[in-house]
MMTF fields as JSON, N, C-alpha, C and O atoms, coordinates in Angstrom:
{
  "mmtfVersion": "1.0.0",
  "mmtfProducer": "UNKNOWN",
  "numBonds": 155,
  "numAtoms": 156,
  "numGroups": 39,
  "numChains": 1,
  "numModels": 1,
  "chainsPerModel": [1],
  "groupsPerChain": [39],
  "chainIdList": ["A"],
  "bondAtomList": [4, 2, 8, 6, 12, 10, 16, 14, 20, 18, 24, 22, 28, 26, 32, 30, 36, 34, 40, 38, 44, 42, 48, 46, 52, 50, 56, 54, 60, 58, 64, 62, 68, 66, 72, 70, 76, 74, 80, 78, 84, 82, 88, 86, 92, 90, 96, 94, 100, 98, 104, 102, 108, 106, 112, 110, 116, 114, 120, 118, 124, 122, 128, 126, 132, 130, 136, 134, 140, 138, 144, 142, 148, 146, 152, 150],
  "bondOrderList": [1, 1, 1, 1, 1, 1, 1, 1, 1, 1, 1, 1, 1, 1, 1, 1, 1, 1, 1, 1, 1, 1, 1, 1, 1, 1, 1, 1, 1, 1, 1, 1, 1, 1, 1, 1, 1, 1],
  "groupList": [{"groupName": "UNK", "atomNameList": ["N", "CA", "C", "O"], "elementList": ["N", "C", "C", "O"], "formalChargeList": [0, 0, 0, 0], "bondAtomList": [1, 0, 2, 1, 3, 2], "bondOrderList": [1, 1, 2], "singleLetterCode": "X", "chemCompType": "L-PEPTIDE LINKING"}],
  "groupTypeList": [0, 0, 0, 0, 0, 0, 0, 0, 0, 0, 0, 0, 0, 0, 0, 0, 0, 0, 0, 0, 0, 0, 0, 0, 0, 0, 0, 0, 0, 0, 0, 0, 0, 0, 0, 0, 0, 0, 0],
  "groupIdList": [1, 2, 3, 4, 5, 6, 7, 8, 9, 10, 11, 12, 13, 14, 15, 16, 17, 18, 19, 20, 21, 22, 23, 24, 25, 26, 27, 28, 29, 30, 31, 32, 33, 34, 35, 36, 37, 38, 39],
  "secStructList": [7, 2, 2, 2, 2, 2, 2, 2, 2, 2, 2, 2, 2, 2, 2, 2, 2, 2, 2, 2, 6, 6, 6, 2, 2, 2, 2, 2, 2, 2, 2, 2, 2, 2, 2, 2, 6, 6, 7],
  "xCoordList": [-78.344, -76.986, -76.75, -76.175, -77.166, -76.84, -77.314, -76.543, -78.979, -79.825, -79.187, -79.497, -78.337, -77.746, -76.475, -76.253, -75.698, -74.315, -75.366, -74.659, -76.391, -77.126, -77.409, -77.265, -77.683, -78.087, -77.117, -77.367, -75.643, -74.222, -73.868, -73.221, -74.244, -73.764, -74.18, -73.657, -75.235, -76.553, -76.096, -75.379, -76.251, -75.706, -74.102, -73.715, -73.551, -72.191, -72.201, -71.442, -72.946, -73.045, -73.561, -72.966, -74.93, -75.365, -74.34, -74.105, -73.913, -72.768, -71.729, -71.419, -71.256, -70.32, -71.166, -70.742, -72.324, -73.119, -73.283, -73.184, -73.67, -73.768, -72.016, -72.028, -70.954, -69.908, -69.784, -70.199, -69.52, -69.578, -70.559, -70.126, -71.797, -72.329, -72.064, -72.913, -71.525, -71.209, -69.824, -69.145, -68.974, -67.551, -68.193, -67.974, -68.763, -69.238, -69.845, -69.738, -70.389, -71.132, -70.064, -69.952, -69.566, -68.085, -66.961, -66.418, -66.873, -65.982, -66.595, -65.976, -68.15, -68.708, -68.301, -67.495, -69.018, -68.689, -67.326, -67.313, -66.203, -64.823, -64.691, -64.436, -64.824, -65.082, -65.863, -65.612, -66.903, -67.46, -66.917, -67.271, -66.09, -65.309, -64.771, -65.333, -63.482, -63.021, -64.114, -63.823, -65.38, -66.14, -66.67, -66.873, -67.051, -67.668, -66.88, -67.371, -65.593, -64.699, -63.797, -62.631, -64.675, -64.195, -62.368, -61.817, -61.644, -60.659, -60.99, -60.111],
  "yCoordList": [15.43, 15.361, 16.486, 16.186, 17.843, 18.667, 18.233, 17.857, 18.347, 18.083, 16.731, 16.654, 15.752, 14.809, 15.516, 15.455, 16.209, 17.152, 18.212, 18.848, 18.348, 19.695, 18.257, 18.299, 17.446, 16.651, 16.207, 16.228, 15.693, 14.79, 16.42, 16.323, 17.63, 19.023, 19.294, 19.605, 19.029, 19.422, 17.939, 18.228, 16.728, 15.54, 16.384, 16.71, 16.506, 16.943, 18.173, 18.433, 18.973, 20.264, 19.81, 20.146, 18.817, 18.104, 17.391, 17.664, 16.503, 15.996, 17.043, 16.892, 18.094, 18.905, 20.005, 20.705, 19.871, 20.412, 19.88, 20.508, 18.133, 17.403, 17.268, 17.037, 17.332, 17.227, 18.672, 18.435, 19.438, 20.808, 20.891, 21.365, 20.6, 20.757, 19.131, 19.074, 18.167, 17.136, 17.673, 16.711, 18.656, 18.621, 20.085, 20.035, 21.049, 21.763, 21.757, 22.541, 20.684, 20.184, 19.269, 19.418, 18.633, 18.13, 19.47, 19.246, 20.021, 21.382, 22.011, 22.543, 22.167, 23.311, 22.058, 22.216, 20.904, 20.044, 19.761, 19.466, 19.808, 19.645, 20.93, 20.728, 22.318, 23.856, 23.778, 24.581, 22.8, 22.778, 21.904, 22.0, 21.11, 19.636, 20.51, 20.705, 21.243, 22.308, 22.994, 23.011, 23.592, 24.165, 23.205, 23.569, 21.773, 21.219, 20.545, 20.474, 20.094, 19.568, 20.88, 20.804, 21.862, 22.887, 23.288, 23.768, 22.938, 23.691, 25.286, 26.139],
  "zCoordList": [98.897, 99.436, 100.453, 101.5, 100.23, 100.958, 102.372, 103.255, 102.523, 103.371, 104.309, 105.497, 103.717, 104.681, 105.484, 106.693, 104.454, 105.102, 106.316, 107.098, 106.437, 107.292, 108.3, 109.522, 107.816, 109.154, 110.326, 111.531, 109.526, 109.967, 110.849, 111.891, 110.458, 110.908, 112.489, 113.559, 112.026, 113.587, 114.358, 115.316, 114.262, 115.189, 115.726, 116.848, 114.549, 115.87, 116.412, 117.346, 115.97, 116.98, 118.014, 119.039, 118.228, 119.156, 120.279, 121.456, 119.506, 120.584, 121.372, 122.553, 120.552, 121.312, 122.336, 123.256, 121.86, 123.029, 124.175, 125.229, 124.042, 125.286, 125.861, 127.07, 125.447, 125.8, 126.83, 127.964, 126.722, 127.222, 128.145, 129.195, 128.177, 129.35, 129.996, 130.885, 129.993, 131.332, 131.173, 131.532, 130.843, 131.23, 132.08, 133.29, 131.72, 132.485, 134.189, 135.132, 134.018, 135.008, 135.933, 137.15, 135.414, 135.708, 136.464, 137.545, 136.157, 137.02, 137.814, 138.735, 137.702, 138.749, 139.939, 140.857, 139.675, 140.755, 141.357, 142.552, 140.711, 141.369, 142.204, 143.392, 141.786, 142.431, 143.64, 144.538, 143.808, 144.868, 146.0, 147.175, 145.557, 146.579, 147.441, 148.518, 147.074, 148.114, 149.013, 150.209, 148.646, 149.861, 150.627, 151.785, 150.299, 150.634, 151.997, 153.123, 151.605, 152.139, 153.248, 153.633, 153.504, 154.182, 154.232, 155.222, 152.869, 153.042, 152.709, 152.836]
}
């Protein structure tokens, strides 16, 4: 039982990892629209 609660643990640390880096990756890119777009 435990060993399944350590598994369901690590999948969502997983997911909030992949969330954070495409929302990450997601803002550097909006930060760059303005230089790009020379305002």
């Amino acid at each position: 039982m435990r060993y399944h609660l350590i598994v369901q643990v690590s999948l969502a640390q997983l997911k909030n990892q992949c969330k954070a880096q495409k929302g990450s990756a997601v803002s550097s890119i909006s930060k760059r629209k303005p230089l790009l777009s020379g305002e």
